[in-house]
C-alpha positions, 0 to 999 in steps of 0.5 A, spaced: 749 776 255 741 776 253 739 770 254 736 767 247 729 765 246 728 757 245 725 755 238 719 754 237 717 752 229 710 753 227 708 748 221 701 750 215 700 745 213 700 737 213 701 735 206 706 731 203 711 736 206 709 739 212 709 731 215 716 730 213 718 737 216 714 734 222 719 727 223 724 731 222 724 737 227 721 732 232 727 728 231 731 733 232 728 734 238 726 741 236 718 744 238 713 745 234 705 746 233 702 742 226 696 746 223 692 743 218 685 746 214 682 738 215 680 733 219 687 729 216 693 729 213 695 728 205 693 734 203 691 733 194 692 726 195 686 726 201 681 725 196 674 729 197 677 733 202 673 737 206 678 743 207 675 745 200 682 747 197 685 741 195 682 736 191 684 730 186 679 726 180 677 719 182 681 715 177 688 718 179 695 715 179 701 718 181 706 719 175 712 717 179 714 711 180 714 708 188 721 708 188 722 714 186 716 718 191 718 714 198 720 717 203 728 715 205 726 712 212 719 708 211 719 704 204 713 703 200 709 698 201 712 692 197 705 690 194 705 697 191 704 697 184 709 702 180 704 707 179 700 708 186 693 710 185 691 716 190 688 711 195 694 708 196 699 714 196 693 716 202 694 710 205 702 710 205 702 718 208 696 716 214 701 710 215 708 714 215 704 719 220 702 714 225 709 710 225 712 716 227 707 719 233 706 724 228 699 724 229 697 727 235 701 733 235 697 735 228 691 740 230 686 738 224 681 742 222 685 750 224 687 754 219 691 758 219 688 765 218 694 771 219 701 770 220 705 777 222 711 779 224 711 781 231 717 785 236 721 779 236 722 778 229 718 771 230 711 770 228 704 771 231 699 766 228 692 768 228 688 762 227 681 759 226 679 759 233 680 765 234 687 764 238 693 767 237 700 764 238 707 766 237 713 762 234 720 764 233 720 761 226 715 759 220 715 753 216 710 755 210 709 748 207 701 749 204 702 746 198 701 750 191 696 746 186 690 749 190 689 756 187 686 754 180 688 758 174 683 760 169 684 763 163 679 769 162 677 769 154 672 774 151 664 772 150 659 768 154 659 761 153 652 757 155 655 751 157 660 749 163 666 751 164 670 748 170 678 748 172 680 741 172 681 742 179 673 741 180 673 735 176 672 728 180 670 723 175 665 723 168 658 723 172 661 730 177 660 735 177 658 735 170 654 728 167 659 728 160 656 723 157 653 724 150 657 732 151 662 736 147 668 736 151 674 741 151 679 739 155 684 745 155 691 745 156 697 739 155 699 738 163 698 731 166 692 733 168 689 735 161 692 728 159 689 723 164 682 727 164 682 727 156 684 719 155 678 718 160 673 722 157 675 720 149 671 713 151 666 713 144 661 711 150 663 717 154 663 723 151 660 724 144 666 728 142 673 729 145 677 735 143 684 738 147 685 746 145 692 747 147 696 754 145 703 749 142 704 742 141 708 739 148 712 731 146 708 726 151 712 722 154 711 714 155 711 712 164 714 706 161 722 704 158 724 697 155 718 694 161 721 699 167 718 706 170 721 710 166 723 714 172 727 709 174 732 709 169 734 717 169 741 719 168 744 719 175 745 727 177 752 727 177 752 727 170 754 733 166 748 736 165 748 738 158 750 731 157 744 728 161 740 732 157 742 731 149 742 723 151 735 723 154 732 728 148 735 723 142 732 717 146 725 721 148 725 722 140 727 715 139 721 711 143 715 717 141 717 719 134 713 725 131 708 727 135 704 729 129 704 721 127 698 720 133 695 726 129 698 731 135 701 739 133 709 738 133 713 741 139 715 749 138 721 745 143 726 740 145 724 735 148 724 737 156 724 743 155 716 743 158 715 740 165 714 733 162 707 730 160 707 723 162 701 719 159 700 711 158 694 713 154 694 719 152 698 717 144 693 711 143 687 715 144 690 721 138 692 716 135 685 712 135 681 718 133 678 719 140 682 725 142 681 732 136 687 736 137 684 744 137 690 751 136 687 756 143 681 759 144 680 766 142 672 767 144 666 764 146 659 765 144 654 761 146 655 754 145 660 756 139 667 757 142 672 760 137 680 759 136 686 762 134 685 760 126 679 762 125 675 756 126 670 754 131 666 748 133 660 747 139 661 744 146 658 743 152 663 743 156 670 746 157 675 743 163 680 748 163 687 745 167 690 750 166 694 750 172 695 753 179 697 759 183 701 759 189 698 764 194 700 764 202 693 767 204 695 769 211 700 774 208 696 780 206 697 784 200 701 789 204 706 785 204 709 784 197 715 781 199 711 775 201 707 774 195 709 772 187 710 776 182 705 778 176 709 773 172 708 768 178 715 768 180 718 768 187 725 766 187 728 763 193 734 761 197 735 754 196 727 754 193 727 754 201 728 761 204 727 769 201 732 772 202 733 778 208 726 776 211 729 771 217 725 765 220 721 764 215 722 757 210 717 754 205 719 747 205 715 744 198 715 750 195 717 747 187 715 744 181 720 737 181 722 733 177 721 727 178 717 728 184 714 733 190 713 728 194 720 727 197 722 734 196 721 736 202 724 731 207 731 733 204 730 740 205 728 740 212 735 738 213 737 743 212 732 747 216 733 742 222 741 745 222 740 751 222 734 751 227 739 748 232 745 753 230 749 747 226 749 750 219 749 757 218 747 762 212 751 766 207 750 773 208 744 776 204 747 778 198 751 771 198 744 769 199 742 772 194 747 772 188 747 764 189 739 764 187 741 768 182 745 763 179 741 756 182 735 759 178 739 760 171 742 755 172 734 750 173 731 753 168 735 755 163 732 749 158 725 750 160 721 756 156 718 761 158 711 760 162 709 761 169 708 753 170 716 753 170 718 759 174 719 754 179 721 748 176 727 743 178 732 737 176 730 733 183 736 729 184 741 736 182 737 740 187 739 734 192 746 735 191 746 741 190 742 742 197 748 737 201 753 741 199 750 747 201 749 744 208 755 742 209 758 749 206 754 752 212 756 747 217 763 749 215 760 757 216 757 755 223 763 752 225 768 758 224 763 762 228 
C-alpha cells in the first residue's frame, strides 16, 4: 500500500482570514508555512501598509458592529465602541495572533511570487527570496480589495483622478481644500469619503457622480448597531426579506427627500451602503447629486444628460477586482472571468481542481472579518480526512444552486458576483460539514 504523503498546508496571506486559518490549522495540529507581503499582520486594516497593495483612509470606521465582527474564540475588547476605528480593529488582529503564538510561524516581508502545480498534484511556491518550496495543499486567502477598478471614460481631464484606494485623508494625496470634488460611486467607501470632504471649509464643491440612485442605510436602529438586530437566518428567507425591505422604508423614507436620485430597486438588493452621515450631509446641501460621467475635457467633465460642471478632482470608488498574481494567465481556471465571476464550492473550492482553498474569498453581509474562520472548519476536516467532498458534478451542481439562491435578490453588477447572506451561509456550511463527515465516514 503506497504510503500517503503527511499534509503541509501553505497560507498567502495574513489578513483577517489567513490568521484564523492559521489558529485553526495550528489547533488541529495540521502543518503549515505563513506567508505575507509586510512586516505585519492585518492586511486593509493595516494602516499604511508597506506592501503596497492594501491601504485604508485615516478617518475609517468599520461598518459592523464588534459583536458582529469578533472572532468566536477571542471576544472584542469590552471598552471597543460599536463601530471600531481601523487602529482598534489593527490592534484587535495584532492581539489575536499574539495570544495564539501565531506570530512566530508568520514569514513577513515574502511574497508569494508563483504557485504551480507539481507531479504530485500538491503546489511549488516560488517566493520572493528566490526559494521554492513544495506543500500538498494551498490556502489562497490574499484578500480581494487591493486591486482597484477604475473606470475608463473618454477624454483627458486636467485635474487628479485617483481610485479611493489611494485616498488617506483631505490633505493626501491630494490637498482638497478649496477644490471641486467628484466622488464617484455610491459604496461605503464613496459615502464615508463624500461626508468628510462636503465640509464648507474642505472641499469648495462636493459632487458624487453615480450610474443609479442606491437606498442608504442608517448604522443605527431605535439607539442599537443596526446589525444586532437582523433577523436570525433560520427565518424563511423571502420573509426576512420582505420584513426588513418595509422596515428599511420605514426608518429612511424616500431617498429623493435628502436631494438623492431614487433606487431603480428594492431596498437590499445592492450590497448595503451604510452611513451615519451620508443623508444629513445630502440633506444640508453639502453633498450634489450628479447622473454618470460621460467624458472629460479638460477641467470640465461631462455626464450622462448632457450636463457638465468643473472639477479639480475626481475619486473614483469604484471598487475592486479579485486577482491571484501567482497563477499566470495560462491558467484560466484559476482567474475570474470577464464579468468578474468566479464561483466556488461553498465560496471555498473550484471544482475539479484539488488542494486548493480560498478561504475569505466573498462579499458578506454583514461582515468579512469572521468569514473565514467558520470556513477553515470545514478545511480542517477534510485536510484530516474526517469530512469528505461530494463528487465533482455533486460539487458543481450544489454551486450552482447556493450561487442562484445567494444572489438571486442582488442586480446584476460585478460587485455582487460574490455576494452573501453571512448568517445563511454559515448554516448552510454546517450542514455541508456534517454531510461530509457523514460521506467520510461511509468510506
Amino acid at each position: 500500500m503506497e504510503e500517503k504523503t503527511p499534509v503541509k498546508v501553505a497560507i498567502i496571506g495574513a489578513g483577517c482570514s489567513g490568521i484564523t486559518t492559521a489558529k485553526r490549522l495550528k489547533d488541529h495540529g495540521i502543518a503549515y508555512d505563513h506567508f505575507e507581503m509586510s512586516d505585519d499582520v492585518g492586511g486593509n486594516w493595516y494602516f499604511r501598509n508597506p506592501n503596497g497593495r492594501s491601504s485604508v483612509y485615516e478617518s475609517l470606521h468599520i461598518d459592523t458592529s464588534t459583536q458582529r465582527l469578533q472572532f468566536e474564540d477571542f471576544p472584542a475588547p469590552e471598552d471597543y465602541p460599536d463601530f471600531p476605528h481601523h487602529t482598534q480593529i489593527h490592534d484587535y488582529f495584532r492581539a489575536y495572533v499574539d495570544h495564539f503564538g501565531l506570530r512566530e510561524a508568520i514569514e513577513f516581508e515574502t511574497e508569494v511570487v508563483r504557485a504551480a502545480r507539481n507531479e504530485s498534484q500538491g503546489w511549488d511556491l516560488t517566493l520572493s527570496t528566490g526559494e521554492t518550496r513544495s506543500y500538498t495543499d494551498l490556502v489562497v486567502a490574499n484578500g480581494h480589495h487591493w486591486a482597484p477598478r477604475l473606470p475608463d471614460y473618454p477624454g483627458h481631464f486636467d485635474g487628479d483622478l485617483i481610485h479611493s484606494h489611494a485616498y488617506i485623508s483631505p490633505f493626501e494625496p491630494i490637498e482638497i481644500r478649496g477644490k471641486r470634488v467628484i466622488v464617484v460611486g455610491m459604496g461605503n467607501s464613496a459615502m464615508d469619503i463624500a461626508s468628510e470632504l462636503s465640509n464648507r471649509w474642505m472641499a469648495e464643491k462636493l459632487y458624487v457622480s453615480a450610474r443609479r440612485g442606491v437606498w442608504v442605510l442608517p448604522k443605527y436602529r431605535n439607539g442599537v448597531a443596526a446589525d444586532k438586530v437582523m433577523a436570525p437566518p433560520d427565518i424563511p428567507k423571502d420573509v426576512a426579506l420582505a420584513a426588513s425591505r418595509q422596515l428599511i422604508r420605514e426608518l429612511v423614507g424616500s431617498m429623493s427627500n435628502y436631494g438623492l436620485p431614487e433606487p431603480d430597486h428594492e431596498p437590499l438588493s445592492a450590497h448595503p451602503s451604510v452611513s451615519a452621515d451620508f443623508l444629513t450631509r445630502a440633506g444640508s446641501g453639502d453633498i450634489h447629486m450628479l447622473p454618470a460621467i460621460d467624458r472629460l475635457d479638460g477641467r470640465t467633465v461631462h455626464l450622462a444628460d448632457g450636463s457638465s460642471v468643473e472639477a479639480d478632482v475626481i475619486i473614483c470608488a469604484t471598487g475592486y477586482d479579485m486577482r491571484f498574481p501567482f497563477f499566470t494567465d495560462s491558467e484560466a481556471d484559476l482567474h475570474p472571468d470577464a464579468e468578474h465571476r468566479y464561483p466556488l464550492f461553498k465560496r471555498m473550492i473550484k471544482p475539479g481542481v484539488e488542494h486548493l482553498y480560498y478561504l475569505g474569498l466573498a462579499q458578506s453581509s454583514p461582515t468579512i472579518v469572521n468569514l473565514a474562520e467558520q470556513q477553515s472548519k470545514l478545511l480542517a476536516k477534510l485536510l484530516l480526512g474526517d469530512y469528505a467532498l461530494p463528487s465533482v458534478e455533486e460539487q458543481t451542481r450544489i454551486m450552482v444552486e447556493d450561487e442562484a439562491r445567494h444572489l438571486e435578490q442582488y442586480y446584476d453588477v460585478p460587485r455582487h458576483t460574490i455576494q452573501i447572506d453571512f448568517g445563511r451561509y454559515c448554516l448552510d456550511l454546517a450542514q455541508e460539514i456534517e454531510a461530509g463527515e457523514a460521506r467520510a465516514a461511509a468510506r
